[in-house]
Gaussian input, Z-matrix of N, CA and C with variables (Angstrom, degrees):
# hf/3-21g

backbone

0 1
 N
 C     1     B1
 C     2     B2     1     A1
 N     3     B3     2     A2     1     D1
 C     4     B4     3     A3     2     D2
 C     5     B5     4     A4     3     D3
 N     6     B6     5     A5     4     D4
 C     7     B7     6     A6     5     D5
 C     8     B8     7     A7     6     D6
 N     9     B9     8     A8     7     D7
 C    10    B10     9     A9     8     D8
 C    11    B11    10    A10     9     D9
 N    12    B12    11    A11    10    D10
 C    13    B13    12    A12    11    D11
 C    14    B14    13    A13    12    D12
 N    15    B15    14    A14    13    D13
 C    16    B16    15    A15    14    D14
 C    17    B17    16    A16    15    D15
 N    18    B18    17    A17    16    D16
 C    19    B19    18    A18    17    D17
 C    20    B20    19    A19    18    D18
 N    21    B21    20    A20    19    D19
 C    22    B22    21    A21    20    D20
 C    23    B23    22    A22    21    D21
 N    24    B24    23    A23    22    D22
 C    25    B25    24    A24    23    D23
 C    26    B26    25    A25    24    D24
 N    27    B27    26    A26    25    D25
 C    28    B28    27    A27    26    D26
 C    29    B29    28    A28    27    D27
 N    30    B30    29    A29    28    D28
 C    31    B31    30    A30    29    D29
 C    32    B32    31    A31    30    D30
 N    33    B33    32    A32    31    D31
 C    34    B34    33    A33    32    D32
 C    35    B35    34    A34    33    D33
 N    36    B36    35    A35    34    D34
 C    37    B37    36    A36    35    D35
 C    38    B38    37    A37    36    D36
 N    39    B39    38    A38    37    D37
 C    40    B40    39    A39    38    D38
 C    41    B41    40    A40    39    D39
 N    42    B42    41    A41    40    D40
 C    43    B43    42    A42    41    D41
 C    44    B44    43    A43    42    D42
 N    45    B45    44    A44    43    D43
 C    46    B46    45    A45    44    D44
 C    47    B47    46    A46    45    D45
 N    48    B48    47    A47    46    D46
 C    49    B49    48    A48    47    D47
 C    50    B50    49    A49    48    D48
 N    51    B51    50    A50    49    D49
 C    52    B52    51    A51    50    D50
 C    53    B53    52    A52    51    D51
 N    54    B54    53    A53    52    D52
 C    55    B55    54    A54    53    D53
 C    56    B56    55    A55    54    D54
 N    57    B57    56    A56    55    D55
 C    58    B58    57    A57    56    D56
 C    59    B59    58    A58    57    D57
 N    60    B60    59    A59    58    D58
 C    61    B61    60    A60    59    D59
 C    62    B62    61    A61    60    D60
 N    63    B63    62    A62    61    D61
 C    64    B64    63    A63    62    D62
 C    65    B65    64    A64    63    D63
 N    66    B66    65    A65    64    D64
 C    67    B67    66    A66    65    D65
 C    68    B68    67    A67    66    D66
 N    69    B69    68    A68    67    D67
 C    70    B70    69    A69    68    D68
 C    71    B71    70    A70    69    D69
 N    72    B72    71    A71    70    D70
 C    73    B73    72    A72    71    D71
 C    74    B74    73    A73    72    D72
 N    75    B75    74    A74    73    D73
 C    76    B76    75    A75    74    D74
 C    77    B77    76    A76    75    D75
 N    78    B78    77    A77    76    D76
 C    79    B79    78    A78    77    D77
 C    80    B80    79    A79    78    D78
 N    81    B81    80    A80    79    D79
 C    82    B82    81    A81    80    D80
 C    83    B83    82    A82    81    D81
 N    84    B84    83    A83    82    D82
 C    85    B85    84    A84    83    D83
 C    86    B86    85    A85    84    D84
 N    87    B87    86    A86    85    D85
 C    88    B88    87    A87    86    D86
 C    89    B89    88    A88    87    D87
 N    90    B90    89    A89    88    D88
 C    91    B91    90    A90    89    D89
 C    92    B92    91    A91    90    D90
 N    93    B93    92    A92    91    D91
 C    94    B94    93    A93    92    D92
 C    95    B95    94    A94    93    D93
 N    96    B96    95    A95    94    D94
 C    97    B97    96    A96    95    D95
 C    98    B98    97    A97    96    D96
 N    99    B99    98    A98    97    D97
 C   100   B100    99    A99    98    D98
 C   101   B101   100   A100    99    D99
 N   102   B102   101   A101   100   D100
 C   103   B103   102   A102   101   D101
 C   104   B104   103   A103   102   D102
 N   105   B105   104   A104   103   D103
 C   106   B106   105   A105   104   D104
 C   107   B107   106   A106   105   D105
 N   108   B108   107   A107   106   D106
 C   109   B109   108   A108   107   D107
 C   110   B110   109   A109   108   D108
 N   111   B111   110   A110   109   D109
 C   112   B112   111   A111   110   D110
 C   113   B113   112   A112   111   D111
 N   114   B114   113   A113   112   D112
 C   115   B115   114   A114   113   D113
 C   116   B116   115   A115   114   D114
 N   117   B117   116   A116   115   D115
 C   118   B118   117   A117   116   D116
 C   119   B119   118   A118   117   D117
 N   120   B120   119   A119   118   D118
 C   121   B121   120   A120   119   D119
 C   122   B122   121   A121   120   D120
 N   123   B123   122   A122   121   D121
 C   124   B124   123   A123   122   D122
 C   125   B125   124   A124   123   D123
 N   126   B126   125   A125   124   D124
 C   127   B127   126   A126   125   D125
 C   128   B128   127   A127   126   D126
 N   129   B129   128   A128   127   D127
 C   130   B130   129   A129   128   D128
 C   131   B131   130   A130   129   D129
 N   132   B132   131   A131   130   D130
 C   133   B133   132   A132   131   D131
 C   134   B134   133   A133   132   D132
 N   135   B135   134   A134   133   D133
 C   136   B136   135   A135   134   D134
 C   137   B137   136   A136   135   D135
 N   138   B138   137   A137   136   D136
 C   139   B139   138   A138   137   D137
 C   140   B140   139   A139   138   D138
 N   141   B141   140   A140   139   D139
 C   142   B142   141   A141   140   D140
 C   143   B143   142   A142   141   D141
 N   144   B144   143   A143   142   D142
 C   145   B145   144   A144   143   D143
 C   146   B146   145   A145   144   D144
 N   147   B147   146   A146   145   D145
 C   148   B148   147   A147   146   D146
 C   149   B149   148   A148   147   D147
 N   150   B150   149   A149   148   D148
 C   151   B151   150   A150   149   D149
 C   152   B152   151   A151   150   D150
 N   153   B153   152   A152   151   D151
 C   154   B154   153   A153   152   D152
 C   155   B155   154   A154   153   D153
 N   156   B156   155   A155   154   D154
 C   157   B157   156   A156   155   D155
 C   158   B158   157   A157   156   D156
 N   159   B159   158   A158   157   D157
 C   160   B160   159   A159   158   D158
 C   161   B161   160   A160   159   D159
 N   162   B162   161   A161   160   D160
 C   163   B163   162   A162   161   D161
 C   164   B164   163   A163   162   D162
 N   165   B165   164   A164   163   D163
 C   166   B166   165   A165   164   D164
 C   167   B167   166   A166   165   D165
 N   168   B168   167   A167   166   D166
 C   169   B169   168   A168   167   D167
 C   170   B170   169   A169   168   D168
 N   171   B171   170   A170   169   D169
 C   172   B172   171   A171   170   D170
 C   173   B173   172   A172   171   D171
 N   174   B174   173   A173   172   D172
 C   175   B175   174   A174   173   D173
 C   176   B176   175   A175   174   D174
 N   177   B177   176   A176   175   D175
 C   178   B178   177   A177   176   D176
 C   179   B179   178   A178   177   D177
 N   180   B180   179   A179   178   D178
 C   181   B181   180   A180   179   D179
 C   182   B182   181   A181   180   D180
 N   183   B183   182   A182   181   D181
 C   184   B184   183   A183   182   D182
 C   185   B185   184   A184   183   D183
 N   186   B186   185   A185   184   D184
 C   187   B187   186   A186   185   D185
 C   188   B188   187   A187   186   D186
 N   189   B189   188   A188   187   D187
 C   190   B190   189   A189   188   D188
 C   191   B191   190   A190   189   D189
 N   192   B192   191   A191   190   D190
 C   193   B193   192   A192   191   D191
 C   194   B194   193   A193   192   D192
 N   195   B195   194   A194   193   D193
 C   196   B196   195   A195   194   D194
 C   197   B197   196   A196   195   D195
 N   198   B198   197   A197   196   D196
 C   199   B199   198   A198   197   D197
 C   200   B200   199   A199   198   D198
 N   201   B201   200   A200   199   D199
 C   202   B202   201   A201   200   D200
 C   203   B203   202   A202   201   D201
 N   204   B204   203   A203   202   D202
 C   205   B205   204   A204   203   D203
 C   206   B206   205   A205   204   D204
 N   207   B207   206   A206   205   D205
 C   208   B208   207   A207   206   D206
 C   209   B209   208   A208   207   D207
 N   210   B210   209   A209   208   D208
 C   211   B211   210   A210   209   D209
 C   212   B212   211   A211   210   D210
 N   213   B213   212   A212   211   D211
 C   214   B214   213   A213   212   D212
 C   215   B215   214   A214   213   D213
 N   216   B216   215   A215   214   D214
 C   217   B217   216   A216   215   D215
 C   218   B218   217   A217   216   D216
 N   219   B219   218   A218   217   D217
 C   220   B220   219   A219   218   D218
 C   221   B221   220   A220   219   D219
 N   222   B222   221   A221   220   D220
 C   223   B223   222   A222   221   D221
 C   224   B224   223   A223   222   D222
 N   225   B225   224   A224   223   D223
 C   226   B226   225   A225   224   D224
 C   227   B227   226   A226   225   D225
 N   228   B228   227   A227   226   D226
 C   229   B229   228   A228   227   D227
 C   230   B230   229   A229   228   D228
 N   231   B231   230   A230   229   D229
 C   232   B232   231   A231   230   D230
 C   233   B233   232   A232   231   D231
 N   234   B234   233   A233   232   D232
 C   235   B235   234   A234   233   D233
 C   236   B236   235   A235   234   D234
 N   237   B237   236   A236   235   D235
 C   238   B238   237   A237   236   D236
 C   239   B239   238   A238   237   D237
 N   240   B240   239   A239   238   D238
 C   241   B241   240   A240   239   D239
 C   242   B242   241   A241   240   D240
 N   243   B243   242   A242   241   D241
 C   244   B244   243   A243   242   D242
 C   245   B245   244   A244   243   D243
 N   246   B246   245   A245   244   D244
 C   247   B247   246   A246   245   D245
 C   248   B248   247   A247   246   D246
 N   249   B249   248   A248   247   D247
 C   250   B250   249   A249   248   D248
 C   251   B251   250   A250   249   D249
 N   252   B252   251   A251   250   D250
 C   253   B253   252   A252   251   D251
 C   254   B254   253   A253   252   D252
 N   255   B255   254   A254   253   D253
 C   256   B256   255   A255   254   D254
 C   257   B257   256   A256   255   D255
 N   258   B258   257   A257   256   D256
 C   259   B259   258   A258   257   D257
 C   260   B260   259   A259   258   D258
 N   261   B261   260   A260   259   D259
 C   262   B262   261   A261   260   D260
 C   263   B263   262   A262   261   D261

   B1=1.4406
   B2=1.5334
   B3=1.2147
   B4=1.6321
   B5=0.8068
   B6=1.6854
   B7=1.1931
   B8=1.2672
   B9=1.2914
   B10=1.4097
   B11=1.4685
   B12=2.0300
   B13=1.4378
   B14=1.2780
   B15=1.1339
   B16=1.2826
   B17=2.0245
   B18=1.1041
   B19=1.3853
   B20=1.4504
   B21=1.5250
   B22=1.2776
   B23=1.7969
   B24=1.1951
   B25=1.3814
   B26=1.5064
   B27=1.2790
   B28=1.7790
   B29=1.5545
   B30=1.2441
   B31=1.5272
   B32=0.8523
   B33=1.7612
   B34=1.8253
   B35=1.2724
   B36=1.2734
   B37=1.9110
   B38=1.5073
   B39=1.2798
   B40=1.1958
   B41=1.5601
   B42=1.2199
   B43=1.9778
   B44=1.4381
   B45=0.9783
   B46=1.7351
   B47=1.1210
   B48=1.3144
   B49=1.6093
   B50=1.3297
   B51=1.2519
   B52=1.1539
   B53=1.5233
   B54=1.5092
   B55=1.0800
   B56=1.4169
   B57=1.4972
   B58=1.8815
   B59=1.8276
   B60=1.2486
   B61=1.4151
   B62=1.7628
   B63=1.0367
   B64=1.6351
   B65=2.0930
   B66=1.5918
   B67=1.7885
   B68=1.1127
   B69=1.9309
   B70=1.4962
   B71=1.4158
   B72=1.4053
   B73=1.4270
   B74=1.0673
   B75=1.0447
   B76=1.6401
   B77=1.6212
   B78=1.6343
   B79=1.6905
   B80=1.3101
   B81=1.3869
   B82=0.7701
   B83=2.0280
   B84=1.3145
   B85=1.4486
   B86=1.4431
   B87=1.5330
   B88=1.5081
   B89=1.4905
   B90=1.1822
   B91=1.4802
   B92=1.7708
   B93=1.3065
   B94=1.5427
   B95=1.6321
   B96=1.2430
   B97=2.1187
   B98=1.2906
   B99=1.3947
   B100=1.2733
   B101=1.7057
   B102=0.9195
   B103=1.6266
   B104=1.7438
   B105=1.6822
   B106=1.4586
   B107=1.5655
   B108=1.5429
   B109=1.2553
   B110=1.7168
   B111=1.2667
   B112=1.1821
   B113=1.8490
   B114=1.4445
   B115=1.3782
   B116=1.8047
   B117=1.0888
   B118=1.6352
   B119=2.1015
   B120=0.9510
   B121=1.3350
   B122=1.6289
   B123=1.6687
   B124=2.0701
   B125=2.1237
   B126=1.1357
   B127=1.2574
   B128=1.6121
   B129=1.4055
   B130=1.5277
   B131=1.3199
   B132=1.5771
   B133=1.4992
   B134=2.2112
   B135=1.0960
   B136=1.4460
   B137=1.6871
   B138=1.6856
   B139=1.6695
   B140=2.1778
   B141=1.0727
   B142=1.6058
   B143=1.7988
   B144=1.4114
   B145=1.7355
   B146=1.8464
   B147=1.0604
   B148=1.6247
   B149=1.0671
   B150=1.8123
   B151=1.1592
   B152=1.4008
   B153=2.2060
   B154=1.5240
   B155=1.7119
   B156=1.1963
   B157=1.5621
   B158=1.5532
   B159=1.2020
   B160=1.3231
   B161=1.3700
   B162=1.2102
   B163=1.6926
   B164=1.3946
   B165=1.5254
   B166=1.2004
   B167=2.2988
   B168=1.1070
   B169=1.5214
   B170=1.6492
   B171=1.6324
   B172=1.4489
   B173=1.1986
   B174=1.1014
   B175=1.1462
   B176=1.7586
   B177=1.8045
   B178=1.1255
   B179=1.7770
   B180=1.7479
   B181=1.8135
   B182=1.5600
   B183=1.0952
   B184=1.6208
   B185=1.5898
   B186=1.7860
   B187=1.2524
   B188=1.8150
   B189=1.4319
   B190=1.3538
   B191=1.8978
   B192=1.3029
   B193=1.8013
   B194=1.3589
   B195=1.0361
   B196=1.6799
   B197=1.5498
   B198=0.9547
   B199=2.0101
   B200=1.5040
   B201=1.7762
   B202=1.2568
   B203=1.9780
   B204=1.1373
   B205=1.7601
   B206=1.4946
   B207=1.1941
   B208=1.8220
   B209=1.6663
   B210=1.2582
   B211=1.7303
   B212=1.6780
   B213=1.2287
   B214=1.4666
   B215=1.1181
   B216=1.9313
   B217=1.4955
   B218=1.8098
   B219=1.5435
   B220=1.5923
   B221=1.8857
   B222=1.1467
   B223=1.8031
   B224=1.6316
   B225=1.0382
   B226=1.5034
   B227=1.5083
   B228=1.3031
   B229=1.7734
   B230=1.4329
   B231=1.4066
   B232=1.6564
   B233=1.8028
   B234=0.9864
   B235=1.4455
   B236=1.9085
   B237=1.5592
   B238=1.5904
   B239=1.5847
   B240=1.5792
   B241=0.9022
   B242=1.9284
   B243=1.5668
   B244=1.3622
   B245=1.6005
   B246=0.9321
   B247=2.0897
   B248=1.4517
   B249=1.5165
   B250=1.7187
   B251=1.6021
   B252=1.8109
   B253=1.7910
   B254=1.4953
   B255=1.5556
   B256=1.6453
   B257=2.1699
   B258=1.7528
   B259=1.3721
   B260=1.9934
   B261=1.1082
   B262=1.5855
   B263=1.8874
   A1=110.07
   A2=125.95
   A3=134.75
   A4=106.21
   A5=125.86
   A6=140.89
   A7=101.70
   A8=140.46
   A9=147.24
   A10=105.67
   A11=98.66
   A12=87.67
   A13=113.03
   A14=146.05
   A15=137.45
   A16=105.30
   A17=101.39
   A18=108.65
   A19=140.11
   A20=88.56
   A21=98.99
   A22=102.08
   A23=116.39
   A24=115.43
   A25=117.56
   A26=114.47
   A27=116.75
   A28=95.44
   A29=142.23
   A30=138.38
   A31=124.55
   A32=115.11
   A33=128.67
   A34=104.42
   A35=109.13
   A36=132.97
   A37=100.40
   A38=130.50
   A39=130.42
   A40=103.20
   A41=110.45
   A42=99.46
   A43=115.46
   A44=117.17
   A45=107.21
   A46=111.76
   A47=143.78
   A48=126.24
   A49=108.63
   A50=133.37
   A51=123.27
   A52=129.30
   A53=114.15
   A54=128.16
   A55=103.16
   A56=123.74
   A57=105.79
   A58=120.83
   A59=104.82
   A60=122.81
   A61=75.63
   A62=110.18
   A63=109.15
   A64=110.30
   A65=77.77
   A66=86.19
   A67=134.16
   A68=109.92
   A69=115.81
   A70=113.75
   A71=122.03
   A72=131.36
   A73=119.59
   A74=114.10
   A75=136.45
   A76=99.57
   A77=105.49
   A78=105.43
   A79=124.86
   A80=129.75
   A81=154.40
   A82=114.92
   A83=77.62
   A84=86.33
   A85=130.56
   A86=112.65
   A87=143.37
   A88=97.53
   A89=102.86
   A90=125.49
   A91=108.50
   A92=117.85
   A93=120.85
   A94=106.58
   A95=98.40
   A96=106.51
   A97=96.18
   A98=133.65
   A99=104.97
   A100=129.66
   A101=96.80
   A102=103.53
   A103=93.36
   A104=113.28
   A105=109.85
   A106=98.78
   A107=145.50
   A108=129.85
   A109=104.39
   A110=105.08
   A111=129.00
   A112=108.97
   A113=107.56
   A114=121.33
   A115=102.42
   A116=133.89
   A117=129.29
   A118=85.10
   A119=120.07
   A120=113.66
   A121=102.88
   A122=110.62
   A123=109.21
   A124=77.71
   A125=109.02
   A126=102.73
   A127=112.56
   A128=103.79
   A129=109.49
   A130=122.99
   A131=121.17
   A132=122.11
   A133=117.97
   A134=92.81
   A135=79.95
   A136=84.20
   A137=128.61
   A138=107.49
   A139=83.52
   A140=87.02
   A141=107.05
   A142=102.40
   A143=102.51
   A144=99.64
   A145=87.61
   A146=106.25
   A147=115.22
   A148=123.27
   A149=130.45
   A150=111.88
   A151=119.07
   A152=103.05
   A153=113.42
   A154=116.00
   A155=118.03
   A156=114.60
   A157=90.16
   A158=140.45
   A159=130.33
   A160=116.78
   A161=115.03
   A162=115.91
   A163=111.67
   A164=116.80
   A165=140.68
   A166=106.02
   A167=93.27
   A168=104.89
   A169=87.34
   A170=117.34
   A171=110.24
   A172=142.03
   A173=138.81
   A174=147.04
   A175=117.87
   A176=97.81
   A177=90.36
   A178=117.83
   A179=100.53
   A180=114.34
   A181=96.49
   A182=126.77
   A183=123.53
   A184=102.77
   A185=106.32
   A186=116.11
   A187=110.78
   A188=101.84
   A189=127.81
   A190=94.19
   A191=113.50
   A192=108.08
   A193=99.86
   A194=120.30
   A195=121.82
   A196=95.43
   A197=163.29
   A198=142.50
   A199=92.78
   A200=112.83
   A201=114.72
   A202=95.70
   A203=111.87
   A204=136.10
   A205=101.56
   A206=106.60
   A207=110.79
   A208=88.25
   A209=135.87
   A210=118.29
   A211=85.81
   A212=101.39
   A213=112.25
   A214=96.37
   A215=118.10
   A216=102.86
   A217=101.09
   A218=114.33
   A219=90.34
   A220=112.93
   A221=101.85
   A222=108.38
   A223=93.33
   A224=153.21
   A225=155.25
   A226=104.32
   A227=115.06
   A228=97.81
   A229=83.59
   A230=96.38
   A231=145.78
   A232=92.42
   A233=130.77
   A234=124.99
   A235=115.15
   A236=95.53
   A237=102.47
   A238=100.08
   A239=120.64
   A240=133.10
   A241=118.33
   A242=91.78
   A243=77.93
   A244=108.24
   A245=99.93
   A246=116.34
   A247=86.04
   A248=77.29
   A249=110.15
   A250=87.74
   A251=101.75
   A252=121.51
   A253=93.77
   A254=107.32
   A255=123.27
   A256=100.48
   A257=103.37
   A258=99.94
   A259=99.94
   A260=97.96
   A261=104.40
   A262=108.14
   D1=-13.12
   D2=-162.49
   D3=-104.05
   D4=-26.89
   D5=173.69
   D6=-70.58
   D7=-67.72
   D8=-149.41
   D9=-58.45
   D10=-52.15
   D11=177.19
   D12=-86.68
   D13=-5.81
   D14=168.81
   D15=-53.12
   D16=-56.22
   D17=174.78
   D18=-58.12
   D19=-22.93
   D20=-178.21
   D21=-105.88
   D22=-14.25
   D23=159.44
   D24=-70.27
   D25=-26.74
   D26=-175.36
   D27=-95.21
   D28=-27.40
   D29=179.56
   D30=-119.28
   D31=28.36
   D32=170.70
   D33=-58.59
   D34=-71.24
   D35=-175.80
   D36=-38.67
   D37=-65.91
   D38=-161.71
   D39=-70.75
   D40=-52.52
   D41=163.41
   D42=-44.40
   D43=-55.67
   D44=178.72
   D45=-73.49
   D46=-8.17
   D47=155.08
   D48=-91.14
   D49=-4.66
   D50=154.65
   D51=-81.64
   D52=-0.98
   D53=176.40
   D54=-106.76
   D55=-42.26
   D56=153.67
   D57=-35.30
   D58=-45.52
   D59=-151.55
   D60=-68.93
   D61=-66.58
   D62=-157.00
   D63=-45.02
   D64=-39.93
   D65=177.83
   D66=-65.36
   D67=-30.23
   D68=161.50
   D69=-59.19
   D70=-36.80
   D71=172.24
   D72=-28.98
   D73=-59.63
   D74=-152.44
   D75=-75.61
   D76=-66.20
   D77=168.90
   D78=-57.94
   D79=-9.75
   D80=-175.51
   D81=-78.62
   D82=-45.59
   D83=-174.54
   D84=-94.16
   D85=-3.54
   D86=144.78
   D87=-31.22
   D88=-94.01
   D89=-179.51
   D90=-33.75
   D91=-69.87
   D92=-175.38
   D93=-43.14
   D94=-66.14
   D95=170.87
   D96=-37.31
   D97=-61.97
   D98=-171.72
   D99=-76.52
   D100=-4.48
   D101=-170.62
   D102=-78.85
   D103=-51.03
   D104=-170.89
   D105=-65.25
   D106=-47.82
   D107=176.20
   D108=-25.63
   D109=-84.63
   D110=-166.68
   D111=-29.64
   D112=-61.08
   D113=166.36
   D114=-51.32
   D115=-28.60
   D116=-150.02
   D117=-110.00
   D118=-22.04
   D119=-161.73
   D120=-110.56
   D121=-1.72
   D122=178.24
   D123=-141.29
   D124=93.11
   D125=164.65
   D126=-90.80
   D127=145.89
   D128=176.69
   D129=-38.51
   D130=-42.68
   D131=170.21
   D132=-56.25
   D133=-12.00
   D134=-156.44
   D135=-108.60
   D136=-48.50
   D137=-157.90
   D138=-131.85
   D139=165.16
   D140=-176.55
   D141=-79.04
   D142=120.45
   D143=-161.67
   D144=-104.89
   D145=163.74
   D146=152.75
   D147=-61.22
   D148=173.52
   D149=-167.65
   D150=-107.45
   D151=1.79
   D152=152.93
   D153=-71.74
   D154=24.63
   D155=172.46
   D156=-107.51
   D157=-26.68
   D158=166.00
   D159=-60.46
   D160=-40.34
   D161=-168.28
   D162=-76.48
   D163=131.83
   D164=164.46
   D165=-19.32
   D166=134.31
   D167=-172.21
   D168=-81.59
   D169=133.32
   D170=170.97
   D171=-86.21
   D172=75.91
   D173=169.35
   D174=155.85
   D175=27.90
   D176=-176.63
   D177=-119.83
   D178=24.43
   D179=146.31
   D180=-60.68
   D181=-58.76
   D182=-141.65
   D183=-69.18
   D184=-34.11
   D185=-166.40
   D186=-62.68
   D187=-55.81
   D188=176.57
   D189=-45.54
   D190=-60.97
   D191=-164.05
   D192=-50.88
   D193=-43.01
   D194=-160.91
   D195=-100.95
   D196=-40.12
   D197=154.74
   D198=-18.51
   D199=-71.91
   D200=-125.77
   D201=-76.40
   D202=-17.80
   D203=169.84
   D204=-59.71
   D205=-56.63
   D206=-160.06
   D207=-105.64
   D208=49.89
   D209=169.24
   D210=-152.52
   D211=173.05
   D212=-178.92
   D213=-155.59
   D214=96.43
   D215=-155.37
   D216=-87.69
   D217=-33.77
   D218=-170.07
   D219=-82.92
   D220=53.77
   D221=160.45
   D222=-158.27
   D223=9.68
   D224=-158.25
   D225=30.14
   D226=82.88
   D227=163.76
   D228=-129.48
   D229=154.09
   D230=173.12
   D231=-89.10
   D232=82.46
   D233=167.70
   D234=-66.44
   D235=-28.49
   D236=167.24
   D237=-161.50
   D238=109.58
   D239=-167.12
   D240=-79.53
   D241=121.98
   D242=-171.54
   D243=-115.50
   D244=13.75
   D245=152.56
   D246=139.97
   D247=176.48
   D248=-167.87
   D249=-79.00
   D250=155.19
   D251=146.62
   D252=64.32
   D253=26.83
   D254=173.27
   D255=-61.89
   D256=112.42
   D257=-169.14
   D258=-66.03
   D259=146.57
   D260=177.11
   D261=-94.84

């Protein structure tokens, strides 16, 4: 029992910013889904894109580290689900 709370007194803080972190995700990922539609539905071969359709989408290193952390792709689990039809 001394343990638990000892532990859970030294890794409270970091759970709750990891539970911010998860929440920016989520709003976060509204937006990204739509950006890849958008990118998936005017592909470069077919219409003349701008040259922000080249540039890296922002914030989606961080997104990718933490899927591939919280997913377990060869059995499909969601270890912490950060929505459905999440693009890989």
């Amino acid at each position: 029992m001394i343990q638990f709370i000892a532990l859970n007194h030294q890794h409270g803080n970091t759970a709750l910013k990891f539970e911010q972190l998860i929440k920016v995700l989520r709003q976060w990922l509204k937006y990204y889904c739509s950006i890849i539609n958008i990118q998936q539905a005017y592909p470069e071969a077919d219409y003349k894109q701008p040259p922000e359709f080249a540039e890296l989408i922002a914030g989606e290193k961080i997104y990718r580290k933490y899927l591939n952390i919280l997913t377990d792709k060869t059995q499909q689990i969601y270890y912490y689900d950060l929505g459905q039809n999440v693009p890989l």
